[in-house]
NUZA-705398 format. One line per 3 residues: number of its first residue (from 0); their letters; for each residue x negated, y, z negated of N, C-alpha, C. Coordinates in pm, whole numbers, plus 50000, padded with zeros to 5 digits. Atoms other than C-alpha are relative to their C-alpha. Layout:
NUM) a) X Y Z X Y Z X Y Z  ...;
//
This chain:
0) xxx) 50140 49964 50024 10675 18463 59006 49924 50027 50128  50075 49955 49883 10579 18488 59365 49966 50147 50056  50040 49848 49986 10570 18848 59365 49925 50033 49958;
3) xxx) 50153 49965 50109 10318 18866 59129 49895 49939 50073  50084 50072 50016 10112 18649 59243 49981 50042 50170  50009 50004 49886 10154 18762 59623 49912 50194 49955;
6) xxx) 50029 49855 49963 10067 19155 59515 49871 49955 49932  50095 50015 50083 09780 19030 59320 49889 49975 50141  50024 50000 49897 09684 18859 59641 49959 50045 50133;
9) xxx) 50024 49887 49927 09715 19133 59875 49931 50099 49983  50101 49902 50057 09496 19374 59689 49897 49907 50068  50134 50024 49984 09170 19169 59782 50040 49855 50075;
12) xxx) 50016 50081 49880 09214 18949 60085 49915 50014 50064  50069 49981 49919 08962 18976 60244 49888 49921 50046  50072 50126 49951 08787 18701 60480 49881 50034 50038;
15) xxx) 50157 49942 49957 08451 18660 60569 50018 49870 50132  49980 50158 49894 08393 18397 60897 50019 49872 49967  50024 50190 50070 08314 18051 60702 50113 49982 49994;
18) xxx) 49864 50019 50091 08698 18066 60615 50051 49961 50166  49943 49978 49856 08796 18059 60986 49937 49844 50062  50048 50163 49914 08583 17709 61018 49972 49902 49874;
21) xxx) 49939 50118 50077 08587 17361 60853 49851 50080 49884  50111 49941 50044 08224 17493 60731 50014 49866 49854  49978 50091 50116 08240 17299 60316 50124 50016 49934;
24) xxx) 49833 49972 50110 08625 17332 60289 50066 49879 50035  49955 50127 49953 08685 16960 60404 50072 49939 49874  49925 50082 50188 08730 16813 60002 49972 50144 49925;
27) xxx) 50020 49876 50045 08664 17176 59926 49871 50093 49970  50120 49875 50030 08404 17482 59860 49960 50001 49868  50077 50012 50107 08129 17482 59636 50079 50105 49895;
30) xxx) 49965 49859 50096 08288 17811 59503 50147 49952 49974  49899 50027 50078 08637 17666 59496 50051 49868 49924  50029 50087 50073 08544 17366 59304 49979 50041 49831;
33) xxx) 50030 49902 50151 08361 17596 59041 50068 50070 49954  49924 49950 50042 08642 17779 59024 50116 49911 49927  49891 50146 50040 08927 17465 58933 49905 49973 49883;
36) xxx) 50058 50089 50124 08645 17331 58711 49994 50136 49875  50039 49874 50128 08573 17704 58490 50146 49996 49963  49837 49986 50073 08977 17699 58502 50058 49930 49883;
39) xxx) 49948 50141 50141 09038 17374 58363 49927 49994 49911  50055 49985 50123 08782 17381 58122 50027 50107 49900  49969 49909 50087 08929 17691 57976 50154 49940 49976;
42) xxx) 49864 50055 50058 09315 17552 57971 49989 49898 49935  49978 50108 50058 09293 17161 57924 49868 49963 49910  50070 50047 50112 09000 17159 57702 49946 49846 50010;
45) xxx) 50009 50088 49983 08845 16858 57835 49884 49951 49913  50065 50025 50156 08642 16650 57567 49840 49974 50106  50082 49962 49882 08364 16627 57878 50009 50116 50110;
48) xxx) 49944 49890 49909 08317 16930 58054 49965 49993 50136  49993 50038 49828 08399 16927 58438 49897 50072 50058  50074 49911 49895 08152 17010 58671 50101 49981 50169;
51) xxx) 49953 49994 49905 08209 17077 59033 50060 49853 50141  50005 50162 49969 08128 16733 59158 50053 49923 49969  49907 50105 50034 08381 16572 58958 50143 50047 50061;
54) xxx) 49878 50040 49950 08634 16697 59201 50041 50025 50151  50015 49994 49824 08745 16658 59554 50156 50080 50005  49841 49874 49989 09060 16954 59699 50053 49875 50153;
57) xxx) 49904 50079 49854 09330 16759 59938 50138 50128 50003  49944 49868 49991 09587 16947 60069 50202 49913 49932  49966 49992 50086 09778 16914 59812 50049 49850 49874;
60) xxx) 50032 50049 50078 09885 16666 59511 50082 49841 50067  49944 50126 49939 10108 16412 59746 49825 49918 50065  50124 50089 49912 09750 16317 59970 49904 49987 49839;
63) xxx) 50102 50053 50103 09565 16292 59607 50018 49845 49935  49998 50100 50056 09767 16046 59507 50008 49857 50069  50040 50111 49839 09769 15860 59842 49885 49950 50009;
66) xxx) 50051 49999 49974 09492 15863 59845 49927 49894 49871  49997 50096 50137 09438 15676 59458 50030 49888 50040  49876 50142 50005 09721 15435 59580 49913 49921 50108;
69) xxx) 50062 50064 49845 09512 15352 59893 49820 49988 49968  50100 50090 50048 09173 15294 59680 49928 49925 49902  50031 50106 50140 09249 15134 59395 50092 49854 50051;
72) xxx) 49947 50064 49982 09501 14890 59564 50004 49933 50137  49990 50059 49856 09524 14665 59828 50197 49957 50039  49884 49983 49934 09853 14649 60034 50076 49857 49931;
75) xxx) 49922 50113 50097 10140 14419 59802 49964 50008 49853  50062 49981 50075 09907 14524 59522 50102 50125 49899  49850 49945 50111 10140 14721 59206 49928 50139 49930;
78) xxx) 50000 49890 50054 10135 15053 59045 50096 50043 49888  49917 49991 50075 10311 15100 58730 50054 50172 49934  50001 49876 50042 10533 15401 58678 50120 49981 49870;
81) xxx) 49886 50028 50065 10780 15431 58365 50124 50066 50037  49837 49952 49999 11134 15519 58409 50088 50110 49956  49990 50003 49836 11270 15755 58524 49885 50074 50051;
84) xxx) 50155 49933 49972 10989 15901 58774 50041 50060 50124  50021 49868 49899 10925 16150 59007 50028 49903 50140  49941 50055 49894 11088 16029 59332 49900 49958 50140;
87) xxx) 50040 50035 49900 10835 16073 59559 49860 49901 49994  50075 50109 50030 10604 15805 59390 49977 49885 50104  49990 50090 49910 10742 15568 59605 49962 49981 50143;
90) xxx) 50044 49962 49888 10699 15734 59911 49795 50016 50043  50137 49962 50028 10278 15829 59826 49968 49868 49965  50065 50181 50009 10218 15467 59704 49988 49944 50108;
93) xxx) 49997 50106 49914 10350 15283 59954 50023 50030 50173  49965 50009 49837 10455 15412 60313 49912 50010 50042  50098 50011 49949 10112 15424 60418 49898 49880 49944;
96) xxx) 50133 50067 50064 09836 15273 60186 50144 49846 49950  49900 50137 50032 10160 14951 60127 49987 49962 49873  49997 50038 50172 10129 14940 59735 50125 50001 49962;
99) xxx) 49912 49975 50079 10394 14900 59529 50066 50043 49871  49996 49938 50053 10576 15089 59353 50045 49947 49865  49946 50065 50130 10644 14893 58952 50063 50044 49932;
102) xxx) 49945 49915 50100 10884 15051 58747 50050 49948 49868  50036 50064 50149 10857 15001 58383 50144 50064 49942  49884 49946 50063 11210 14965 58194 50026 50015 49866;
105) xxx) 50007 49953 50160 11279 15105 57824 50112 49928 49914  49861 50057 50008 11629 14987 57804 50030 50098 49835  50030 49905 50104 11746 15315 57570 49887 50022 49868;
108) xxx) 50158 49927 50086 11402 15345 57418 49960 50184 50044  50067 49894 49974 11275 15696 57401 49859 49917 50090  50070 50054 49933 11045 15636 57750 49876 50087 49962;
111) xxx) 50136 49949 50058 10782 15889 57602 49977 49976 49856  50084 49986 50146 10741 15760 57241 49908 49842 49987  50142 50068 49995 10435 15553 57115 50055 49842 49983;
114) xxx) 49955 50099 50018 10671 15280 57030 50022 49907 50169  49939 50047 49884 10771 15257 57423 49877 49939 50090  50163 49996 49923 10390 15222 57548 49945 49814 50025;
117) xxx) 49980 50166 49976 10431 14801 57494 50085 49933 50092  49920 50039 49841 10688 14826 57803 49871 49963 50042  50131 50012 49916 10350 14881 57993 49966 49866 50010;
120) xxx) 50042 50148 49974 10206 14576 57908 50104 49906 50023  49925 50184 50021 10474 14310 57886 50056 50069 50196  49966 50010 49830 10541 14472 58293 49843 49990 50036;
123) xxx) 50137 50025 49923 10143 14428 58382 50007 49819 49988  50019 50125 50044 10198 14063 58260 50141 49933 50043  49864 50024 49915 10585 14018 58433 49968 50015 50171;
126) xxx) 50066 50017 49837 10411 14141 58747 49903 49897 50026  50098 50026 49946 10141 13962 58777 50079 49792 49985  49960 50133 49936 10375 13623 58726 50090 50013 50097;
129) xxx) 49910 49984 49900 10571 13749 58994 49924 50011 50138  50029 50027 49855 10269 13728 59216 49950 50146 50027  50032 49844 49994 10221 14159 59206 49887 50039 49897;
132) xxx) 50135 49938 50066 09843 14250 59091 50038 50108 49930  49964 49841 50060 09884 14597 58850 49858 50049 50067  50115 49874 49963 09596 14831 58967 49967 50117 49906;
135) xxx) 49996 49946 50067 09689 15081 58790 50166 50089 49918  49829 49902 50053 09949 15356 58576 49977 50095 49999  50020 49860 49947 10068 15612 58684 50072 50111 49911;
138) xxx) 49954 49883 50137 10173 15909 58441 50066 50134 50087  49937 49884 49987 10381 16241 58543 49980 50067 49871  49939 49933 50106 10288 16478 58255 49928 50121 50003;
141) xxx) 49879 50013 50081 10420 16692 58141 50088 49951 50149  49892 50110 49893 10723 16440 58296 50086 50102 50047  49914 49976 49866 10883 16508 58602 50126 49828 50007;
144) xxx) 49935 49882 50009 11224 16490 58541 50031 50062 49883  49934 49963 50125 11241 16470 58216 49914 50137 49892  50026 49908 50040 11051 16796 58139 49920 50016 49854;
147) xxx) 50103 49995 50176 10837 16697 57795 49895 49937 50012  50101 50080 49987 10503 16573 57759 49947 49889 49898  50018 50119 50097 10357 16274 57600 49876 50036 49943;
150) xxx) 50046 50000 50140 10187 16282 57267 49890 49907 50047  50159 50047 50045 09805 16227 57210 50013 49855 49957  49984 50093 50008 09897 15929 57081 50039 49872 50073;
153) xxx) 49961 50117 49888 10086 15731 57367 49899 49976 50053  50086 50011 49863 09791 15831 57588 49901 49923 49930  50108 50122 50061 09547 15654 57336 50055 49840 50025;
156) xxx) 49979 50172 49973 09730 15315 57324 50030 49970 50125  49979 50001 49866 09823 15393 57699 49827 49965 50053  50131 49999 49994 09442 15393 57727 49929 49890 49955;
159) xxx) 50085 50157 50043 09373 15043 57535 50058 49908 50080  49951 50103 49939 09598 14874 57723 49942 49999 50169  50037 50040 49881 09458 14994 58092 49850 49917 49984;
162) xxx) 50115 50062 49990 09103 14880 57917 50007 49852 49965  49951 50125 49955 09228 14542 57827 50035 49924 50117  49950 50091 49879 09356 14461 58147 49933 50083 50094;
165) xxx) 50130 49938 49858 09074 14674 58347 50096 50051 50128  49916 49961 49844 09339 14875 58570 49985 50195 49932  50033 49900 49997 09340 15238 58616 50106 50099 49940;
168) xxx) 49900 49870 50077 09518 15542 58461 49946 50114 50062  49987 49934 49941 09603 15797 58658 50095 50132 49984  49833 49833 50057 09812 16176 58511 49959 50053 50118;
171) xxx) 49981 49879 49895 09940 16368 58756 50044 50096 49888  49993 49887 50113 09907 16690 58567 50068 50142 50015  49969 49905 49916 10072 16905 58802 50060 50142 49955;
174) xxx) 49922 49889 50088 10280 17113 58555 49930 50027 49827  50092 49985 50119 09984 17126 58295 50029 50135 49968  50005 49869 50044 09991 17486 58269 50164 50113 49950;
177) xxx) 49901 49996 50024 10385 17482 58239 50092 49949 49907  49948 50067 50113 10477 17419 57900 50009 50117 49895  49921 49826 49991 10706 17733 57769 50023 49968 49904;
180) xxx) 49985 50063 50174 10795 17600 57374 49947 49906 49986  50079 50065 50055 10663 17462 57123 50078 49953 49840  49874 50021 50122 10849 17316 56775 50062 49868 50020;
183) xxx) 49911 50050 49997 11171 17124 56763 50074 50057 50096  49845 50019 49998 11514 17099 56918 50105 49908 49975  49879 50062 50086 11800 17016 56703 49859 49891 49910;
186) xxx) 50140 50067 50070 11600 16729 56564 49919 49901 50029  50088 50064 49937 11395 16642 56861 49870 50048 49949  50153 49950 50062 11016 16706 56768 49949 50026 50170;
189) xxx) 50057 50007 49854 10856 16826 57143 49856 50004 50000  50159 50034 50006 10499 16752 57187 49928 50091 50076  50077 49860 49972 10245 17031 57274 49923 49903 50115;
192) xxx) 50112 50072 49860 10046 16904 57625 49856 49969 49946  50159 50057 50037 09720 16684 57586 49960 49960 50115  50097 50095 49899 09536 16586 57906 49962 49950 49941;
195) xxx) 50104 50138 50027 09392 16267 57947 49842 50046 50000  50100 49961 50035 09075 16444 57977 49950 50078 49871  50042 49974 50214 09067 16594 57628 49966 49892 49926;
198) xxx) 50005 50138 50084 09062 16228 57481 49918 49989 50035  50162 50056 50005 08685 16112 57403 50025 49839 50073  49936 50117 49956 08717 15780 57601 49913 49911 49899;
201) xxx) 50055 50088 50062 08483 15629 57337 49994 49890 49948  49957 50091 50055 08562 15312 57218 50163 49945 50051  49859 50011 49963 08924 15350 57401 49989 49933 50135;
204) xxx) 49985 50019 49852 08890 15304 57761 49846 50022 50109  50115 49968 49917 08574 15302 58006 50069 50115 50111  49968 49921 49934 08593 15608 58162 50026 50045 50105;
207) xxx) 50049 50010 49872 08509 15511 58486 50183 49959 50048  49826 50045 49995 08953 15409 58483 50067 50117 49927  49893 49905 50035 09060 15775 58387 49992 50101 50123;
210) xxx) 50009 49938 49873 09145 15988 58676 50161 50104 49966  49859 49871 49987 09395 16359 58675 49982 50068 50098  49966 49894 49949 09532 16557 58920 50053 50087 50039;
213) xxx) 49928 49833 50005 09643 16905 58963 50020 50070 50119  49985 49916 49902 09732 17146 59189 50112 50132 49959  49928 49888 50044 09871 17495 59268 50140 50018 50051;
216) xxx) 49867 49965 49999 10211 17415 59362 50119 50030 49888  49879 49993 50105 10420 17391 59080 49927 50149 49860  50022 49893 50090 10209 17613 58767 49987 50128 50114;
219) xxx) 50009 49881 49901 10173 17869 59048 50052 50034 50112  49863 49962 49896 10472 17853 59287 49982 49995 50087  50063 49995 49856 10243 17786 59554 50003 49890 50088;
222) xxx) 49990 50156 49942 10350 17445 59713 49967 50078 50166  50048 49960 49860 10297 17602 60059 49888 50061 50009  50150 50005 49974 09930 17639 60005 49962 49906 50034;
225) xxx) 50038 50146 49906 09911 17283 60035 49852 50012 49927  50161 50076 50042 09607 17234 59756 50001 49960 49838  50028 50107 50106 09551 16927 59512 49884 49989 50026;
228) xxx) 50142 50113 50015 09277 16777 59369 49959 49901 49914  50007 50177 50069 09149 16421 59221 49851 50047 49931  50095 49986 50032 08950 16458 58965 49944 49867 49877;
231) xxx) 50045 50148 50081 08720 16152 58812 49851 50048 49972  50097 49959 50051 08451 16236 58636 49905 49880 49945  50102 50142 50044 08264 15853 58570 50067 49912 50139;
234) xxx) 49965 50095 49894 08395 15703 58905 49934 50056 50130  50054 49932 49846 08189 15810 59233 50028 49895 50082  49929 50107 49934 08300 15496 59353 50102 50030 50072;
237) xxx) 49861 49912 49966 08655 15671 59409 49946 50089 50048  50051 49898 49817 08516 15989 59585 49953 50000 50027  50057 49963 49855 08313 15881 59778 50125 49919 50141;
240) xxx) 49898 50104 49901 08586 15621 59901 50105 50134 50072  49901 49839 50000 08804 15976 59903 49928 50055 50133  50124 49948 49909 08515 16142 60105 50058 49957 50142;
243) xxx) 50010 50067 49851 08526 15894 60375 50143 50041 50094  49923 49943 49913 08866 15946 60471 50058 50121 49969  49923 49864 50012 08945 16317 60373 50039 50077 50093;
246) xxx) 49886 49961 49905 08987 16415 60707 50133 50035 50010  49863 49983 49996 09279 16370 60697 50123 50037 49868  49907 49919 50108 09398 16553 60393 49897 50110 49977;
249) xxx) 50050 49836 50034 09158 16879 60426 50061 50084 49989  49973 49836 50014 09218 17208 60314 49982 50076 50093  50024 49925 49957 09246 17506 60468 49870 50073 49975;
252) xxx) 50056 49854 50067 08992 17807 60480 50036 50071 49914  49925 49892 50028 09248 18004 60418 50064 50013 49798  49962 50064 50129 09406 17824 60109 49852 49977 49920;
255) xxx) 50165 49987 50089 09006 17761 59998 49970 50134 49936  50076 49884 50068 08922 18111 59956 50123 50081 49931  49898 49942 50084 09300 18244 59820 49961 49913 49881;
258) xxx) 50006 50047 50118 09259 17966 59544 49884 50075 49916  50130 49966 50114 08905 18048 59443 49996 50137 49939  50024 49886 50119 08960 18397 59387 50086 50000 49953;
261) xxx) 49877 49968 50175 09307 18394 59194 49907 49911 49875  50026 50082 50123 09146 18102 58974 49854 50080 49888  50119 49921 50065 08815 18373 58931 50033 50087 49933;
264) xxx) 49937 49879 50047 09050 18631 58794 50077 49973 49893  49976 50030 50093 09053 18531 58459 50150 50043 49922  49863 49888 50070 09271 18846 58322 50124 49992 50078;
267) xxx) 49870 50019 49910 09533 18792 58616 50031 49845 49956  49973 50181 50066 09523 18368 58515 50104 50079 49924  49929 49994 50117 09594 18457 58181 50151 50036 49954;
270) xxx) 49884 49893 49954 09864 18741 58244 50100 49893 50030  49928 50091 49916 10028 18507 58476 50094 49867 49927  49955 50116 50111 10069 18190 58262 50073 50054 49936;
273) xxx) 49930 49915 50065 10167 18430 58015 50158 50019 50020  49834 49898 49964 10493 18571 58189 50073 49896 50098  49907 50123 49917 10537 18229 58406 50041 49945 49897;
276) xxx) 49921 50043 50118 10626 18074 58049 50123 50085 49939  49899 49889 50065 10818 18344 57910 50150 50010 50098  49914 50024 49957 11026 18345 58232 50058 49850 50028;
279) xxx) 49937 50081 49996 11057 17991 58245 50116 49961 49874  49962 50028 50133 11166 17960 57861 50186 50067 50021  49899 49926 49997 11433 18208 57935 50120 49947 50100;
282) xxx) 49834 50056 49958 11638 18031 58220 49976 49908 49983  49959 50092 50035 11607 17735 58068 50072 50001 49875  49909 49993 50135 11783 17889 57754 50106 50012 50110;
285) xxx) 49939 49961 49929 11982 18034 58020 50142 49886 50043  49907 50073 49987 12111 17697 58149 50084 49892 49961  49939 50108 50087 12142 17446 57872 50126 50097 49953;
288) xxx) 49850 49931 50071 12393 17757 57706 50098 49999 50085  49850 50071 49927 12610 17692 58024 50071 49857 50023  49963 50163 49977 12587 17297 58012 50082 49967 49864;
291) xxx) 49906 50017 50099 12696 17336 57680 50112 50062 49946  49878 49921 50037 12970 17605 57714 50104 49893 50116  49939 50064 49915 13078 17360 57998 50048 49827 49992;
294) xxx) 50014 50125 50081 13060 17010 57760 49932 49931 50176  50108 50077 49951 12756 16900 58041 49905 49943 49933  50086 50083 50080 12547 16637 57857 49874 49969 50021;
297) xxx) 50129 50004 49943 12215 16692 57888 49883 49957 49897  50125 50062 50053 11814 16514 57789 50003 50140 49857  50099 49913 50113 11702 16725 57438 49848 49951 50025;
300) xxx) 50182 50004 50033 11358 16849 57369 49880 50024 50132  50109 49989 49850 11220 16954 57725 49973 50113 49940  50081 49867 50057 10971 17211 57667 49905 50000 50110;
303) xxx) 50093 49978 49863 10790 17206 58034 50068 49941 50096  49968 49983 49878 10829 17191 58387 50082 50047 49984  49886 49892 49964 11112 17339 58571 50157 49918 49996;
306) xxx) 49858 50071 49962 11427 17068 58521 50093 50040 49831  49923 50004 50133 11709 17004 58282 50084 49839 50106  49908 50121 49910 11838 16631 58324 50112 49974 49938;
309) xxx) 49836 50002 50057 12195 16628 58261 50053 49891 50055  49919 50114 49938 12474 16389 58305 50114 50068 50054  49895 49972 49895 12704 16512 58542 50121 49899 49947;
312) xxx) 49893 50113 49995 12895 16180 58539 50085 50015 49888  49932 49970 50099 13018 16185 58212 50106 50120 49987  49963 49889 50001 13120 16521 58237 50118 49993 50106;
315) xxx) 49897 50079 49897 13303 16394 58549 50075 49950 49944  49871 50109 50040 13504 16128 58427 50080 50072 49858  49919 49917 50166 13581 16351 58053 50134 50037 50097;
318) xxx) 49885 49937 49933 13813 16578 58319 50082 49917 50086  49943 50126 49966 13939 16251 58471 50099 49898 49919  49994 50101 50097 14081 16069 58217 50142 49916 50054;
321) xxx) 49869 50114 49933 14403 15921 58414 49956 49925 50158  50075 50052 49873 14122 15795 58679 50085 49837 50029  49941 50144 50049 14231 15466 58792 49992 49879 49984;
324) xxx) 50065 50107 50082 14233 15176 58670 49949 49906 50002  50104 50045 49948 13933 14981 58688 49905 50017 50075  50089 49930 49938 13756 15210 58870 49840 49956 49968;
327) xxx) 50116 49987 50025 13375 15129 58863 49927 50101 49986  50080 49840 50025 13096 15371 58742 49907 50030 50133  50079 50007 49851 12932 15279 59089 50068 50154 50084;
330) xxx) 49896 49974 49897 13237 15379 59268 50007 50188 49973  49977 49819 50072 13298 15730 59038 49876 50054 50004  50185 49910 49995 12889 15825 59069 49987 50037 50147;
333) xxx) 49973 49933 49908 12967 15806 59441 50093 50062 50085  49899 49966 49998 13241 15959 59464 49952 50203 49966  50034 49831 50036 13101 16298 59251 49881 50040 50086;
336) xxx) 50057 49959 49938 12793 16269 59484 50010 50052 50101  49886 49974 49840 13004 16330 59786 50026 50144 49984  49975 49829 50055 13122 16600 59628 49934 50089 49992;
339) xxx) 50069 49925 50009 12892 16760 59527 49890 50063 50115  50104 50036 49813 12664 16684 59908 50134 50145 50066  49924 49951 49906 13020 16851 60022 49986 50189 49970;
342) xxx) 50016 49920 50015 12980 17182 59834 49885 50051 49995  50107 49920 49975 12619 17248 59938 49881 49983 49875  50094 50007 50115 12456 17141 59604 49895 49915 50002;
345) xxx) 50126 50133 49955 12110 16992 59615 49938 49990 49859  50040 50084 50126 12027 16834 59295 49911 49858 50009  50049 50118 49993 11798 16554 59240 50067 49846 49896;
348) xxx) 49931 50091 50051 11989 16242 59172 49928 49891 49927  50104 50088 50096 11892 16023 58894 50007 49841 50094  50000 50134 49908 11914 15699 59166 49883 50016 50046;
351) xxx) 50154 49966 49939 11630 15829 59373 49867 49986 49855  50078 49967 50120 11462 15882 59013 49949 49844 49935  49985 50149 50097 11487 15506 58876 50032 50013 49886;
354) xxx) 49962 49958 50124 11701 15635 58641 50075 49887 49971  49929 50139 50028 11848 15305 58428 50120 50045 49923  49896 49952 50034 12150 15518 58351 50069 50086 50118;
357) xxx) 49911 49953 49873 12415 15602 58650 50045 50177 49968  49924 49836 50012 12513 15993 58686 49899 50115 49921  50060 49901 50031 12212 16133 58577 49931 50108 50115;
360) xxx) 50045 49944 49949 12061 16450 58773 49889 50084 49963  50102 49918 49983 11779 16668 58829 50005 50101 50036  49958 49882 49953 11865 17021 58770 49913 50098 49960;
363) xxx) 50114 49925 49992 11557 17261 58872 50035 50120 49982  49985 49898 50010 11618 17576 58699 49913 50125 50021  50081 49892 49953 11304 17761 58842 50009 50097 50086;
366) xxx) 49919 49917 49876 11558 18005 59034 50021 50125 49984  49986 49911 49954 11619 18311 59125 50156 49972 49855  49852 49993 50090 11946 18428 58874 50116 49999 50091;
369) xxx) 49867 50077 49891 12182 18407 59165 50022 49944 50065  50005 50141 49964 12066 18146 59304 50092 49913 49888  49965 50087 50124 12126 17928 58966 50164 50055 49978;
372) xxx) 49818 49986 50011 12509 18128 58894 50048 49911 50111  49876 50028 49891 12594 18029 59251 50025 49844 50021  50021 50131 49984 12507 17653 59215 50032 49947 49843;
375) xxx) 49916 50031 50145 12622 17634 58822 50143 49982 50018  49868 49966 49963 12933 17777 58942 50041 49866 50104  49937 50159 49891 12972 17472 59248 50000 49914 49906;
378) xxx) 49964 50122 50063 12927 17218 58999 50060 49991 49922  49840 50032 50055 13170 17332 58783 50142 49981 50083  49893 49993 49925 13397 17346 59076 50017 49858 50027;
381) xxx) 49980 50107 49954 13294 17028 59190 50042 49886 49842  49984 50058 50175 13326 16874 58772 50186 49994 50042  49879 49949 50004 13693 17053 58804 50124 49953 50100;
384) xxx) 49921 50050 49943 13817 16916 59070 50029 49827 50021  49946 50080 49988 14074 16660 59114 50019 49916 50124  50028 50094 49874 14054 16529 59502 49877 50069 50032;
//
């Protein structure tokens, strides 16, 4: 999609001085505030509508959430994410602002259904006899890796439980605008995207403990713009705390005034979304029909972002079967990682993930078509082979 979105670009570049100095592009421009807020109020349908002031631009969605982790928590202080989660959680919590990172286990529960949402609590109440405050929870949706989003419903009882125990809720929404089917598969049911800001917090949650944020790397291919933003709409408490140190996660000029006018260009939005779904839908038919011409065992029912989480391992050991004897699943998970490190394949490993099942991966099909053959093709080589 970067071609599109770069010729769209190149037609009407054109700077004026302010862009060339910090001028109001520090937490961002009046104009590219109003632009994020007219956006989102036309996609996520928020049940309060955003003004400009309910949001501050960092350069991009890692310093937003650093920036959460570092003022809702004090250092030893807990963050609850469920299982498995976006890898670099750990890293944005804690190597700076020293929070920690909680990871909530399902033990084969579906980790997005409404039934699984009582993990939450019985880990805010396991931490806190272990001595680890909760602060808050943290959400990936639609989930990063597991590619589906959670149902209107989780996020309500996800929502009584942070107001019971007065801690914060926090969606990273990053792939809001990336959600390519809609329906079933086989006879998964996949859930259509709900921001937390669509939900009336009325009677559910004080609002002043709901907080999303977005950015244009992932729905818009633009991770090297380098622009997130935190948006809280009953907490000024939080940006102004944001405010104080944004320094050190400002925006560009440059990235200020490219955002505000793609996001002003309604008919190009639209377009865009449009044909970024359509091509995502397509190689993700693309690569489950080789995981399953290849017996690779992969998550059902993703219907957003850009992964497919398969089990490698399994698939491993099937073509193994005179492995020997007593082999551990430790031993055989690093064993195919080797392998796979040796033929050039960069996959996200379900270890890094807090995945509570060995040999799962993270396979980002948002590729180029020969990109994806030439790295399908290694891991059947690496599956296939015997030393």
């Amino acid at each position: 999609m970067q071609e599109q979105l770069l010729q769209r670009t190149n037609t009407s570049f054109v700077l004026s001085p302010q862009y060339l100095s910090l001028s109001g592009t520090i937490t961002g421009s009046e104009q590219l505030k109003t632009a994020i807020a007219r956006f989102l109020n036309r996609h996520l349908s928020p049940s309060k509508k955003l003004q400009p002031s309910h949001i501050i631009a960092t350069n991009g969605v890692s310093s937003a959430i650093e920036h959460c982790s570092w003022a809702f928590c004090d250092p030893g202080e807990g963050i609850l994410v469920g299982r498995p989660y976006y890898r670099g959680f750990n890293r944005d919590f804690g190597l700076r602002p020293g929070s920690k990172l909680v990871p909530v286990s399902f033990e084969g529960m579906d980790p997005l259904s409404v039934s699984a949402v009582s993990r939450y609590e019985d880990a805010i109440r396991d931490s806190h006899g272990q001595g680890c405050r909760i602060r808050a929870i943290m959400l990936c949706n639609p989930h990063n890796p597991l590619g589906r989003c959670y149902s209107r419903p989780f996020l309500v009882e996800l929502m009584k439980i942070c107001q019971r125990h007065t801690i914060h809720l926090i969606s990273d929404e990053i792939y809001a605008l990336s959600v390519w089917r809609h329906g079933h598969d086989d006879a998964t049911a996949m859930e259509d995207f709900s921001s937390v800001l669509s939900i009336r917090p009325d009677g559910l949650i004080d609002p002043g403990l709901v907080h999303m944020l977005w950015g244009v790397s992932k729905d818009f291919g633009s991770n090297g713009v380098r622009l997130g933003v935190i948006i809280s709409q009953d907490n000024d408490d939080l940006l102004e705390s944001v405010r104080g140190v944004a320094q050190y996660s400002s925006i560009s000029g440059l990235a200020d005034y490219l955002t505000s006018t793609i996001l002003a260009d309604e008919a190009f939005v639209d377009n865009y979304i449009r044909h970024n779904r359509a091509e995502l839908a397509a190689s993700y038919r693309y690569v489950v029909a080789f995981l399953q011409n290849h017996g690779i065992p992969y998550a059902r029912g993703a219907n957003a972002a850009f992964f497919v989480w398969c089990d490698l391992l399994t698939a491993y050991l099937r073509r193994r079967p005179r492995r020997p004897h007593g082999e551990d699943t430790a031993a055989s998970c690093s064993e195919l990682c080797g392998k796979l490190a040796l033929r050039k394949i960069h996959l996200g490993n379900g270890e890094d993930f807090g995945s509570e099942q060995p040999g799962w991966f993270r396979l980002t099909f948002s590729q180029y078509r020969d990109q994806l053959d030439e790295g399908l093709r290694r891991i059947v080589q690496v599956l296939d082979s015997s030393t």
